[in-house]
C-alpha positions in Angstrom: -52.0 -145.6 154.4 -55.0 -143.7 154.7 -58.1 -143.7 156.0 -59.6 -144.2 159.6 -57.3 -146.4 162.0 -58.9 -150.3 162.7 -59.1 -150.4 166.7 -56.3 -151.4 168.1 -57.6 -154.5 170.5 -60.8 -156.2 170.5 -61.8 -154.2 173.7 -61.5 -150.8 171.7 -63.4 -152.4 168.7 -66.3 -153.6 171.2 -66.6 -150.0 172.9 -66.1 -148.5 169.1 -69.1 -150.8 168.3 -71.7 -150.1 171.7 -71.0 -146.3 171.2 -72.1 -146.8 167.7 -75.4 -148.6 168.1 -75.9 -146.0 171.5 -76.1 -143.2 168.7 -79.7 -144.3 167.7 -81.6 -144.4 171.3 -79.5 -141.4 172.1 -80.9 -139.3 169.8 -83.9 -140.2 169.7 -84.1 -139.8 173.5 -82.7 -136.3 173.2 -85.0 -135.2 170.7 -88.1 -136.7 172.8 -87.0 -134.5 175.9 -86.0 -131.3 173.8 -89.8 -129.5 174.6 -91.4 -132.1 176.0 -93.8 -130.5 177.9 -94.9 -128.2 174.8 -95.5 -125.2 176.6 -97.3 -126.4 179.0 -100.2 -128.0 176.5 -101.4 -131.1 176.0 -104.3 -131.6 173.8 -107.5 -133.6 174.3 -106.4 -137.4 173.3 -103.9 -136.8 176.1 -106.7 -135.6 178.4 -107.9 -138.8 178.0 -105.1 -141.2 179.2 -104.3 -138.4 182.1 -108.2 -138.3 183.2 -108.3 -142.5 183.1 -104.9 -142.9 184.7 -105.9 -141.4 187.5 -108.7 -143.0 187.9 -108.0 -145.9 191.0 -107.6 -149.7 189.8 -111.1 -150.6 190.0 -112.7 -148.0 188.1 -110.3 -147.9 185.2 -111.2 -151.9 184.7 -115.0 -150.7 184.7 -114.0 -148.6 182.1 -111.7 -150.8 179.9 -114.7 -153.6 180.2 -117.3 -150.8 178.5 -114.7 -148.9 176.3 -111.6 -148.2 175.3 -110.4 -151.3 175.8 -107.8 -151.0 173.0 -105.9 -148.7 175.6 -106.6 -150.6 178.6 -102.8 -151.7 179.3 -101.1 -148.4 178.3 -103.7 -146.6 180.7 -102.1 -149.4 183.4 -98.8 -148.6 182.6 -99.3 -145.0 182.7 -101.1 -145.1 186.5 -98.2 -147.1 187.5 -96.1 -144.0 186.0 -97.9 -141.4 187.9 -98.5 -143.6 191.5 -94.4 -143.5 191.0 -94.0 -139.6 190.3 -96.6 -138.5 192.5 -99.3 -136.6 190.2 -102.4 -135.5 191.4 -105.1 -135.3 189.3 -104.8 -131.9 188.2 -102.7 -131.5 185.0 -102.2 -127.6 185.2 -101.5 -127.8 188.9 -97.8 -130.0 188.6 -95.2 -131.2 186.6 -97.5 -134.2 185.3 -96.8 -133.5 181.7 -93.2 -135.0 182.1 -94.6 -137.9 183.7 -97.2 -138.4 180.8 -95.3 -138.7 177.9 -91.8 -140.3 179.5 -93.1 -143.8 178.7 -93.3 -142.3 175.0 -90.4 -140.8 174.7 -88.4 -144.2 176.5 -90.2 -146.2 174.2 -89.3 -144.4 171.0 -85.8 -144.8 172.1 -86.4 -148.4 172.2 -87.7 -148.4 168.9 -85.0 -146.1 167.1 -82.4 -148.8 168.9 -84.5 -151.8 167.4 -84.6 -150.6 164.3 -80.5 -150.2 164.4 -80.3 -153.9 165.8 -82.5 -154.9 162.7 -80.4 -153.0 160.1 -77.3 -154.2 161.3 -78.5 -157.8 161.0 -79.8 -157.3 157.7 -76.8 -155.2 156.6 -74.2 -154.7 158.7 -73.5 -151.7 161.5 -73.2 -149.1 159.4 -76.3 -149.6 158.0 -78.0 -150.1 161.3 -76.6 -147.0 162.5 -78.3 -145.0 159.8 -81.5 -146.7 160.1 -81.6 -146.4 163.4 -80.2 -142.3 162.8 -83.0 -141.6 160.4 -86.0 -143.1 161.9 -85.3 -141.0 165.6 -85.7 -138.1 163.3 -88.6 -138.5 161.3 -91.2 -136.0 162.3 -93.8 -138.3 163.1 -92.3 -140.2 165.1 -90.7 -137.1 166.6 -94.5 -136.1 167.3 -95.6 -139.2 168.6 -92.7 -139.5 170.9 -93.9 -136.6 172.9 -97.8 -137.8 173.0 -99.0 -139.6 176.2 -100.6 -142.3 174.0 -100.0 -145.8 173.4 -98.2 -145.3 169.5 -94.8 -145.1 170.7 -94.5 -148.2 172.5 -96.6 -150.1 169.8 -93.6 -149.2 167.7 -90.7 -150.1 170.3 -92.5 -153.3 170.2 -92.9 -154.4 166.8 -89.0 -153.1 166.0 -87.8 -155.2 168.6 -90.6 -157.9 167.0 -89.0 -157.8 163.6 -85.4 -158.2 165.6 -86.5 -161.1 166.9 -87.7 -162.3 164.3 -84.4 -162.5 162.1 -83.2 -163.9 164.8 -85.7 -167.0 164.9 -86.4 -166.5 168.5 -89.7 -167.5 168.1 -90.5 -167.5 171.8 -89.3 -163.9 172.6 -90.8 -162.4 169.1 -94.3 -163.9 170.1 -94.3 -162.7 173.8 -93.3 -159.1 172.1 -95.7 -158.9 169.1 -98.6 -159.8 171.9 -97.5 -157.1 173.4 -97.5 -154.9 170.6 -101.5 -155.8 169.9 -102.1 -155.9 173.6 -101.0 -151.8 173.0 -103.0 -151.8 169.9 -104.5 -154.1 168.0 -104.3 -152.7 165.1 -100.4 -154.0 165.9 -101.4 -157.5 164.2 -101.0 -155.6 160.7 -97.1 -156.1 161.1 -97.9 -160.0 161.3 -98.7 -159.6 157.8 -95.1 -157.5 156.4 -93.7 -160.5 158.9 -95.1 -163.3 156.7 -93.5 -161.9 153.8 -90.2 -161.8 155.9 -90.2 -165.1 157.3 -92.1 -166.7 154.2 -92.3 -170.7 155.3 -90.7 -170.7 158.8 -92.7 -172.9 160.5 -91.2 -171.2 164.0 -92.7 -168.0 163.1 -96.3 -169.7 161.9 -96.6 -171.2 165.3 -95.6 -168.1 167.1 -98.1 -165.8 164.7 -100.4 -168.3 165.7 -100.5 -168.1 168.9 -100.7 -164.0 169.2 -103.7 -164.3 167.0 -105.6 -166.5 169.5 -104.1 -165.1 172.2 -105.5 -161.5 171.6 -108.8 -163.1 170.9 -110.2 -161.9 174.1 -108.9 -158.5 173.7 -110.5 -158.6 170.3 -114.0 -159.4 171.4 -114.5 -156.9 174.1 -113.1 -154.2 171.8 -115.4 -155.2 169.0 -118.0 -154.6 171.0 -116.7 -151.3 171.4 -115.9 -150.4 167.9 -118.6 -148.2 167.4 -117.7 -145.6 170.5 -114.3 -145.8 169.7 -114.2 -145.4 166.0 -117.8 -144.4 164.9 -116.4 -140.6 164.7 -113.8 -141.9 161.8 -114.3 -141.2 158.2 -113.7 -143.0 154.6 -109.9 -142.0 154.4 -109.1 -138.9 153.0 -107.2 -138.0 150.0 -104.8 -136.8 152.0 -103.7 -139.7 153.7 -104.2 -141.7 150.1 -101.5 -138.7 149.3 -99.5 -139.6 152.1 -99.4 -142.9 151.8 -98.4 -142.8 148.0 -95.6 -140.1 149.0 -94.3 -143.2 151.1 -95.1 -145.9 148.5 -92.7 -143.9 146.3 -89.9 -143.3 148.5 -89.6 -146.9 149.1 -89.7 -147.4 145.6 -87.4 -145.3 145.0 -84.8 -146.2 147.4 -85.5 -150.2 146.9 -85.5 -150.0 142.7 -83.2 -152.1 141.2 -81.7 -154.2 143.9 -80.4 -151.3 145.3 -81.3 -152.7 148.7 -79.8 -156.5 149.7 -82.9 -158.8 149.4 -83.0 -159.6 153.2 -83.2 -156.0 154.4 -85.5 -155.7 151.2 -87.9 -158.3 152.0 -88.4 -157.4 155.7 -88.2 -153.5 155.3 -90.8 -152.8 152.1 -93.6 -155.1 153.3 -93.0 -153.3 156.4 -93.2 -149.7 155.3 -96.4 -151.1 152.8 -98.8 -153.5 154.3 -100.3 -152.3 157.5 -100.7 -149.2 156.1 -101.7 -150.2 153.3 -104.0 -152.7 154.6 -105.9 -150.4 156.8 -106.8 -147.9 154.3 -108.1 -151.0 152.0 -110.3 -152.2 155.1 -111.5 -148.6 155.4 -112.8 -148.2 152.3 -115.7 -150.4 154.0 -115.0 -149.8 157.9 -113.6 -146.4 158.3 -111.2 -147.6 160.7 -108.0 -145.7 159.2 -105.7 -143.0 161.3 -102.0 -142.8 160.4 -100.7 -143.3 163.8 -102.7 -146.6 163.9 -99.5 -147.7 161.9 -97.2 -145.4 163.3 -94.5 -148.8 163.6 -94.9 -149.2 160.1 -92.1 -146.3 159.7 -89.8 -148.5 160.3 -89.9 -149.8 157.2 -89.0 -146.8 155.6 -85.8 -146.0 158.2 -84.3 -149.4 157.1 -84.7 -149.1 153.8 -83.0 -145.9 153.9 -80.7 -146.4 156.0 -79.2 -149.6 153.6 -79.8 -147.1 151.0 -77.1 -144.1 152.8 -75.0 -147.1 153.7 -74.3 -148.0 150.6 -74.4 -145.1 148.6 -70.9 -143.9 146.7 -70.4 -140.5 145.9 -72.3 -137.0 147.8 -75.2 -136.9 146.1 -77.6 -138.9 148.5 -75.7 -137.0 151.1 -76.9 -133.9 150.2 -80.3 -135.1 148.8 -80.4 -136.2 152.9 -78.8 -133.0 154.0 -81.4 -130.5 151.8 -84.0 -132.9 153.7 -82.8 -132.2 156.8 -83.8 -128.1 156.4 -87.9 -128.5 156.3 -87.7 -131.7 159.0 -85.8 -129.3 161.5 -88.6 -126.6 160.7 -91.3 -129.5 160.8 -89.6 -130.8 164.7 -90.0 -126.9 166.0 -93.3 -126.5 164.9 -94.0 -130.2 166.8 -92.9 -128.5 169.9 -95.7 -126.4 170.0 -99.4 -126.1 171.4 -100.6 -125.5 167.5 -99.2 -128.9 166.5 -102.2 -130.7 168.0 -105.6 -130.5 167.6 -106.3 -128.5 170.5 -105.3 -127.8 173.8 -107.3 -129.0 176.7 -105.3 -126.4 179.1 -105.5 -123.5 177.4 -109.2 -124.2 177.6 -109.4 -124.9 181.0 -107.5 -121.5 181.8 -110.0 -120.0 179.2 -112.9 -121.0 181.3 -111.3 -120.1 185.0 -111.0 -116.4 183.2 -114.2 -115.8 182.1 -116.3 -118.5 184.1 -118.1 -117.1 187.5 -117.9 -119.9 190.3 -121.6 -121.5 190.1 -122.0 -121.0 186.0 -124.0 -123.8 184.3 -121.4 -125.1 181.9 -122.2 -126.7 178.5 -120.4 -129.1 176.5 -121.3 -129.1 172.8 -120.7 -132.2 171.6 -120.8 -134.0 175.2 -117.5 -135.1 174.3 -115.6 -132.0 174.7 -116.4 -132.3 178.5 -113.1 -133.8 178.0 -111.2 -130.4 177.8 -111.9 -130.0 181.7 -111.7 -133.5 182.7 -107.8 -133.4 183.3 -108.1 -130.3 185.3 -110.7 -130.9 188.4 -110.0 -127.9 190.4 -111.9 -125.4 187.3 -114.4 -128.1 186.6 -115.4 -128.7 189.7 -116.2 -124.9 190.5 -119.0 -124.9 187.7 -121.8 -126.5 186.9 -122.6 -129.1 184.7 -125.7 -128.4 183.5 -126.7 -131.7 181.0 -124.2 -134.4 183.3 -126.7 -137.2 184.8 -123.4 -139.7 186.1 -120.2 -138.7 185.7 -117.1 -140.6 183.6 -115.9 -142.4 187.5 -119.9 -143.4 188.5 -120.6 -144.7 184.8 -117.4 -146.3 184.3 -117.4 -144.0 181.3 -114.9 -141.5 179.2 -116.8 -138.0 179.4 -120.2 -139.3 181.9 -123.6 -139.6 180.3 -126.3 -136.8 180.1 -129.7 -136.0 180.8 -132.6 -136.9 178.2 -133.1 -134.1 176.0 -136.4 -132.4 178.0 -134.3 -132.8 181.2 -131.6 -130.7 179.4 -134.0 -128.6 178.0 -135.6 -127.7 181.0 -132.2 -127.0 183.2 -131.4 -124.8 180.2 -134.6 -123.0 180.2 -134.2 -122.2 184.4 -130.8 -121.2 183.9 -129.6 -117.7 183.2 -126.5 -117.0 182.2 -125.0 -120.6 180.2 -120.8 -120.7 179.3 -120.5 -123.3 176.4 -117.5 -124.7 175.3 -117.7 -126.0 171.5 -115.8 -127.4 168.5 -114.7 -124.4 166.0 -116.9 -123.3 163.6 -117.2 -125.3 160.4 -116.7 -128.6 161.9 -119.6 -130.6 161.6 -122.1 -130.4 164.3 -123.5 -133.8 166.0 -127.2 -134.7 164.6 -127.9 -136.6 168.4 -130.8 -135.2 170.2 -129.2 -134.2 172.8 -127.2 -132.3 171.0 -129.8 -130.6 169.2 -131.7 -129.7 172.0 -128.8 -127.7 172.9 -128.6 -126.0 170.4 -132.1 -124.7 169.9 -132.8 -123.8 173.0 -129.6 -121.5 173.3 -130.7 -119.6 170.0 -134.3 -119.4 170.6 -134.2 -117.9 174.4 -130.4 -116.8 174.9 -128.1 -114.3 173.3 -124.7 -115.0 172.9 -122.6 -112.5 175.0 -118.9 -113.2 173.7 -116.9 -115.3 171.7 -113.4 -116.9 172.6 -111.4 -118.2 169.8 -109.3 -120.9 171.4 -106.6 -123.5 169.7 -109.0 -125.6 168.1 -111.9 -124.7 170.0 -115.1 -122.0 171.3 -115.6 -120.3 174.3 -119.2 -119.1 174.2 -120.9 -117.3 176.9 -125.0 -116.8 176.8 -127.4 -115.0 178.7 -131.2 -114.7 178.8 -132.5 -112.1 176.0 -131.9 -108.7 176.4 -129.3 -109.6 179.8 -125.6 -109.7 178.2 -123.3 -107.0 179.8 
């Protein structure tokens, strides 16, 4: 006969079966540590959870209580990472990179091995395996898995949720879906793909339920906060309406027809569908929409397609998957670099100990781009900060407040020589006062000296009229 021996004893079929579903989290955790510290880079959202984690017990629950609040737990996770490795609080200085993103990279194993346990209960191992396969290599989560932000283990959580769930362990799912908001509220959107899942279990009402009132407090204090935190998001784009329908269709595409068994169908396409879809609806009146918001709703998509690989016949979806494959490998090297991010708040900081003299009056234009020397102390703390009044630790703050405008005006006015560090030209400049102030004072009684063209950002230096080199 041919084909593939069956195991011989139920020992080999049980080791056949744990090295199987150990293919997911394996891969995924390979891929997470394959250039994890991105050359050394680590861009300014980072920054952030490096800066605050740092930051002793006390003063990071000052912070959570004015803002960022959302992040509050991750940021106590992550200090509980770095007490353990040792950091100091000097990111170019050690090895704190790895330390970062770890909890990331764990976590999307977790996730890639929860959405294999949830494939395989919807459709059996092979399935699972592929689901599991396909979503440890999807570029965004590849991307996120290497980000020392809260988005990876919001996913881990809700897979495992949605296990749970077609389990009916109501208990367990709620304890792990409040832990999924408690990482992000946004996290409650997979309570909506879960309704359509569970439709009239009265185990998973209760349990919904209770995570609703249960993040209640979380809720309030971050509402509070919603401006800080997401006043600097627009309306969504068309590209993420392009995005989204690009996802819209491959679930279409891969569910038409009852291609897919209705279980896996009716857990994984309101899965891939709502939250997203949900959050760009709200935006349209609260712009409150960024893709890795939802980053768990990828999911979704892995189970349906991996169902779909499982039970294709013939090589056609193979190599469909396999021609796939070539611009995803070229999309996971280019994730492995500084350029994939925004910026990079190192190569800013090594900018600035270059050209900086010990002493300069430094400028941050908008204030929140004091944030690109925040995470490294030892060049920050050799300049000077010419518009800080308290600073992120006294005001139980992100990036410190600032002077009034006139008190800016006038340190700008004694000062001679002024090194600014700004967003890159064309992005749009902040309309505050303070901001303004900067500005106009800098082109009425300074010329600018030289220019820095950095990885999504400016170095400027200025001096007095008539005194550049």
């Amino acid at each position: 006969m041919g084909g593939a021996p069956f195991p011989r004893n139920p020992q080999e079929a049980g080791i056949h079966t744990l090295a199987r579903r150990a293919l997911p989290p394996l891969l995924a955790l390979v891929l997470g540590l394959w250039g994890l510290a991105r050359a050394g880079s680590m861009w300014r959202d980072e920054s952030v959870t490096w800066q605050v984690a740092h930051r002793p017990l006390a003063g990071m629950w000052e912070l959570v209580g004015n803002v960022d609040a959302v992040h509050g737990l991750h940021y106590l996770l992550v200090h509980t990472v770095f007490r353990i490795a040792g950091t100091g609080p000097d990111a170019a200085l050690d090895g704190g990179l790895w330390a970062l993103r770890l909890p990331s990279v764990a976590a999307t194993a977790l996730a890639a091995a929860g959405v294999a346990a949830a494939g395989s209960r919807l459709a059996g191992e092979r399935a699972g395996l592929l689901a599991g396969v396909v979503y440890a290599v999807l570029p965004p989560v590849q991307a996120y898995a290497q980000e020392g932000r809260s988005y990876a283990l919001v996913a881990a959580a809700v897979a495992w949720a949605a296990y749970l769930m077609l389990r009916e362990r109501w208990v367990a799912y709620g304890a792990v879906m409040l832990l999924a908001c408690w990482l992000h509220e946004f996290a409650v959107l997979a309570l909506a793909a879960h309704a359509v899942t569970a439709r009239r279990a009265a185990g998973w009402r209760r349990s919904a339920a209770a995570v609703l009132v249960l993040l209640l407090p979380l809720a309030a204090v971050s509402a509070r906060q919603a401006e800080q935190q997401l006043g600097w998001l627009g309306r969504p784009k068309w590209q993420d309406w392009a995005a989204y329908a690009a996802v819209a269709a491959a679930v279409w595409l891969l569910a038409r027809r009852g291609a897919l068994p209705d279980r896996l169908a009716r857990a994984a396409v309101p899965l891939a569908l709502l939250p997203p879809g949900l959050l760009l609806a709200v935006s349209l009146v609260h712009p409150w929409y960024v893709d890795r918001y939802v980053l768990y709703s990828l999911a979704g998509l892995a189970l349906a397609a991996g169902a779909r690989l499982a039970a294709a016949r013939g090589r056609l979806p193979w190599v469909l998957a396999a021609v796939l494959l070539v611009p995803a490998a070229s999309w996971s090297v280019w994730l492995r670099t500084p350029e994939s991010r925004k910026d990079d708040a190192l190569a800013v900081a090594a900018a600035v100990r270059e050209q900086a003299r010990p002493g300069d009056p430094v400028l941050f234009m908008p204030a929140r781009r004091r944030e690109w020397l925040l995470s490294s102390p030892g060049v920050y703390g050799s300049l000077s900060d010419l518009a800080l009044e308290h600073t992120p630790a006294a005001s139980g703050s992100l990036w410190g407040t600032e002077l009034p405008p006139e008190e800016i005006r006038a340190r700008l006015l004694a000062a001679t020589r002024v090194v600014a560090l700004t967003d890159p030209e064309g992005q749009p400049l902040d309309p505050y006062p303070r901001e303004a102030v900067k500005r106009e004072v800098l082109a009425a009684h300074f010329d600018l000296c030289s220019v820095t063209q950095l990885h999504g950002a400016r170095l400027t230096v200025h001096a007095r009229r008539g005194t550049c080199p």
